[in-house]
C-alpha positions as CSV (number, residue, x, y, z in Angstrom):
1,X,-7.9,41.1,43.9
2,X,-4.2,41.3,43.8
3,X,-1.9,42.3,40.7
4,X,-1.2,38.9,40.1
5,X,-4.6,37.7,39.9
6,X,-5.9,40.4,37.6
7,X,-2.9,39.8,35.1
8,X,-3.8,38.0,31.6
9,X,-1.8,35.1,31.5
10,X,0.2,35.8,28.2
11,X,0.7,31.6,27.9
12,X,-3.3,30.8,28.2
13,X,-4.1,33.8,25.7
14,X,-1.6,32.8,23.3
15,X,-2.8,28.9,23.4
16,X,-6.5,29.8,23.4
17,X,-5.5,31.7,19.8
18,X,-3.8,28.7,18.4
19,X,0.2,30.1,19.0
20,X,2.7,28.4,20.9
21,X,3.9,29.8,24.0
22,X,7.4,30.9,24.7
23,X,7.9,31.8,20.8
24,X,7.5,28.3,19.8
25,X,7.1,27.4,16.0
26,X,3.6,26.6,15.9
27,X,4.1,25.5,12.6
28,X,6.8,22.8,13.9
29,X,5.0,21.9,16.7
30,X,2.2,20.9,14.2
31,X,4.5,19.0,12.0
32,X,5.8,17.0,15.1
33,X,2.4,16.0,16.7
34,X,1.3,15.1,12.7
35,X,4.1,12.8,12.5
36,X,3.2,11.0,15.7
37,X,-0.5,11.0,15.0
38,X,-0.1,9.8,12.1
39,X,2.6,7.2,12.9
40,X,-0.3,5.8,15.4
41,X,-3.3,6.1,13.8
42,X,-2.8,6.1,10.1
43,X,-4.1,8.7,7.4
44,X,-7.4,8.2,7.9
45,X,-7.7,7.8,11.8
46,X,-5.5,11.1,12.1
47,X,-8.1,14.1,12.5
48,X,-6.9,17.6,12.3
49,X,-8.6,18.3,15.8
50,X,-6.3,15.4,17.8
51,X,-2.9,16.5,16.1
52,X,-3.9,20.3,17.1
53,X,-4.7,18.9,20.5
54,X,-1.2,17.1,20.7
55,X,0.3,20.0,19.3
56,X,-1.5,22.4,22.1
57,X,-2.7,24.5,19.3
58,X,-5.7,25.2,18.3
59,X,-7.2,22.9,14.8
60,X,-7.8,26.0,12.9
61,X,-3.6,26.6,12.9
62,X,-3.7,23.5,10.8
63,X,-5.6,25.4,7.9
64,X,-3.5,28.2,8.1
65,X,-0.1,26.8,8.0
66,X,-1.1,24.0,5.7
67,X,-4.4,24.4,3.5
68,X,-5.8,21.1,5.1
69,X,-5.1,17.5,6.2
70,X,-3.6,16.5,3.1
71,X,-1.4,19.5,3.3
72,X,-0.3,18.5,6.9
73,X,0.9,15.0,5.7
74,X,2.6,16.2,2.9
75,X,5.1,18.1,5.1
76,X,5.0,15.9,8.1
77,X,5.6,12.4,6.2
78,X,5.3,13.2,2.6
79,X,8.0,15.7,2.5
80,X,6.5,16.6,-0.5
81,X,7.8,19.2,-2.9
82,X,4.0,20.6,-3.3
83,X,0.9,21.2,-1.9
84,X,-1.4,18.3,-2.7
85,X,-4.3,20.5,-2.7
86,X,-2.5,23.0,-5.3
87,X,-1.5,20.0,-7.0
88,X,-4.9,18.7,-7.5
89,X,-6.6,21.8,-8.8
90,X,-3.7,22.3,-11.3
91,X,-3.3,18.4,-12.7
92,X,-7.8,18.6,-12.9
93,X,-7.8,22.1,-15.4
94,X,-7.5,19.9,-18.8
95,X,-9.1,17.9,-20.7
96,X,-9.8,14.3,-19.3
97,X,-7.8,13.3,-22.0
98,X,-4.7,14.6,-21.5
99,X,-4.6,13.8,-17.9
100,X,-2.1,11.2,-18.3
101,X,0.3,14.1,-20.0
102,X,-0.4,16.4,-17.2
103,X,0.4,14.0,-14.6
104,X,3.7,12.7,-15.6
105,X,5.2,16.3,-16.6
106,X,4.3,17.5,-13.5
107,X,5.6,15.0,-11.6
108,X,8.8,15.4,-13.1
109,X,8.8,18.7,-13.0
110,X,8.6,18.9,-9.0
111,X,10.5,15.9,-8.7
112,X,13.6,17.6,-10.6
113,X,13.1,20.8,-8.9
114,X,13.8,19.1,-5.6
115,X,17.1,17.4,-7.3
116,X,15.1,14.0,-6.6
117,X,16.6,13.9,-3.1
118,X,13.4,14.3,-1.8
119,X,12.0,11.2,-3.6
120,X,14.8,9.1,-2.4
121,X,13.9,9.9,0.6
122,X,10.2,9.2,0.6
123,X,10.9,6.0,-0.7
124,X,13.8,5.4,2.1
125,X,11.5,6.3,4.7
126,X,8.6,4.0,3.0
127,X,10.7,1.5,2.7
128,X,12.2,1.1,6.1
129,X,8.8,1.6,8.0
130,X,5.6,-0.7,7.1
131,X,3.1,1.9,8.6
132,X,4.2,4.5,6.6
133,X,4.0,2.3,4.0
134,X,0.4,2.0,5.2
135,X,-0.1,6.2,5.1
136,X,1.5,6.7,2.0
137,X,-1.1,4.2,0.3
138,X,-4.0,5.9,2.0
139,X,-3.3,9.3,0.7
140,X,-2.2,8.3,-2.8
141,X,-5.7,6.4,-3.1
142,X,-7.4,9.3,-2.0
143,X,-5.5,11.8,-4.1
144,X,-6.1,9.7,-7.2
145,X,-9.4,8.8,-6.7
146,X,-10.7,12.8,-6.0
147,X,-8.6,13.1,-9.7
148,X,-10.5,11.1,-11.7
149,X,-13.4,11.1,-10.2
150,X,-14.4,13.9,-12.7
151,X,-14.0,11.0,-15.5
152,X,-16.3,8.7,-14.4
153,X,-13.9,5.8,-14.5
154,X,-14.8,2.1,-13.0
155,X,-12.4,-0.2,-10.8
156,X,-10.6,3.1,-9.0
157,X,-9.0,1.3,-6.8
158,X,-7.2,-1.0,-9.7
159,X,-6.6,2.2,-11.5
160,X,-5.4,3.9,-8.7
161,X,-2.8,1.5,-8.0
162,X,-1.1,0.8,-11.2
163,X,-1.0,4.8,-11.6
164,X,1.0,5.2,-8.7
165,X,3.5,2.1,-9.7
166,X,4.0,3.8,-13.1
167,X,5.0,7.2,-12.1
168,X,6.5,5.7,-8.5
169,X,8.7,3.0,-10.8
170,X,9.4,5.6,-12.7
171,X,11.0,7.8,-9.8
172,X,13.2,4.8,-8.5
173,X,14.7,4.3,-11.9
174,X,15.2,8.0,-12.7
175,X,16.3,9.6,-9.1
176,X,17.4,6.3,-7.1
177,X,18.8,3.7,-9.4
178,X,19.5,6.3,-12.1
179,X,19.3,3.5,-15.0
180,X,20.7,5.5,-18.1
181,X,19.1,7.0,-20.4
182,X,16.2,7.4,-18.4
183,X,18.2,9.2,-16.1
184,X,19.4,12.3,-18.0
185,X,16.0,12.2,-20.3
186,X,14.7,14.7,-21.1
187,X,11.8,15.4,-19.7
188,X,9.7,15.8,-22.8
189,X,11.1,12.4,-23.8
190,X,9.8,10.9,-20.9
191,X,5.9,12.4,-21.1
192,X,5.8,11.3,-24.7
193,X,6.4,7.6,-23.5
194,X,5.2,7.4,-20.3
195,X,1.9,9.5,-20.8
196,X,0.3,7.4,-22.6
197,X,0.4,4.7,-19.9
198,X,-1.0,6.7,-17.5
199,X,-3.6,7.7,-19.4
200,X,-5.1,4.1,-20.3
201,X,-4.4,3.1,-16.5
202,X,-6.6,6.4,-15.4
203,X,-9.3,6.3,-17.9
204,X,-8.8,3.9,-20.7
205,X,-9.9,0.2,-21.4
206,X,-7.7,-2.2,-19.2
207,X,-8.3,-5.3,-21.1
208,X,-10.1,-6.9,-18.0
């Protein structure tokens, strides 16, 4: 057997352990073959497996860089300022009661961390493409509905929806169209308004 033959090929060893060859970003490749993946499929047709095989990575990388699907689309299409997993966990320690409260100061919070140039352009990108429209609506109805789940609330979907046009409403006015006061609230000023909204939308009597 010649030298050649008996030499480890360093580009099948490092595929076959989930890293890019040539010192590519795995991580980037990940995020590129997510965004087509999901572009074609939607949310829930995109598995972890066929963006890691688009990617040329292996489907555990996606764990590792992200936490998870949800994590994935979050920094793919999302853009996200959080993890959505870290998100859940932290908006679900509280009583059921003050969800609402949790919900809309956290949101906020991230949202004007980020300067609210990452919500403009979520909504930018939402806006000017229907099937992300599509994705965006699958993961929000997921998100929401593994949230109050816990609460044993009826008509999830309904409640699911007018959540997210509350706090999404809320972004366009405050980052986007930046309607004073709203604008400059602060942020206390807004939870103590808004909060209660949420709340009845998540868990309380809609009148129907």
């Amino acid at each position: 057997m010649s030298t050649e033959d008996s030499t480890v090929n360093p580009d099948t060893t490092a595929r076959r352990r989930g890293r890019r060859p040539a010192g590519q970003d795995t991580r980037t490749a990940l995020i590129e073959a997510a965004r087509a993946v999901f572009a074609e499929n939607g949310y829930d047709g995109s598995t972890v497996r066929a963006i890691a095989t688009r990617a040329g990575v292996d489907a555990a990388m996606v764990n590792h860089w992200f936490g998870s699907k949800e994590g994935l689309f979050a920094d793919a299409v999302l853009k996200l300022p959080f993890s959505p997993h870290e998100l859940l966990e932290r908006l679900r320690d509280g009583p059921d009661g003050e969800l609402g409260e949790r919900i809309v100061r956290t949101f906020l919070t991230r949202w004007d961390g980020a300067g609210g140039d990452t919500f403009q352009a979520l909504i930018r990108s939402v806006a000017g493409h229907e099937q992300a429209g599509h994705v965006l609506r699958d993961f929000f109805q997921k998100f929401f509905t593994k949230l109050i789940a816990s609460a044993g609330s009826d008509r999830v979907e309904l409640r699911t929806a007018l959540a997210a046009s509350q706090m999404v409403g809320m972004g366009m006015i405050r980052y986007i169209a930046k309607f004073e006061p709203l604008a400059s609230a602060e942020i206390d000023t807004l939870v103590t308004a808004v909060a209660p909204n949420v709340q009845r939308y998540l868990t309380g009597d809609l009148g129907l």
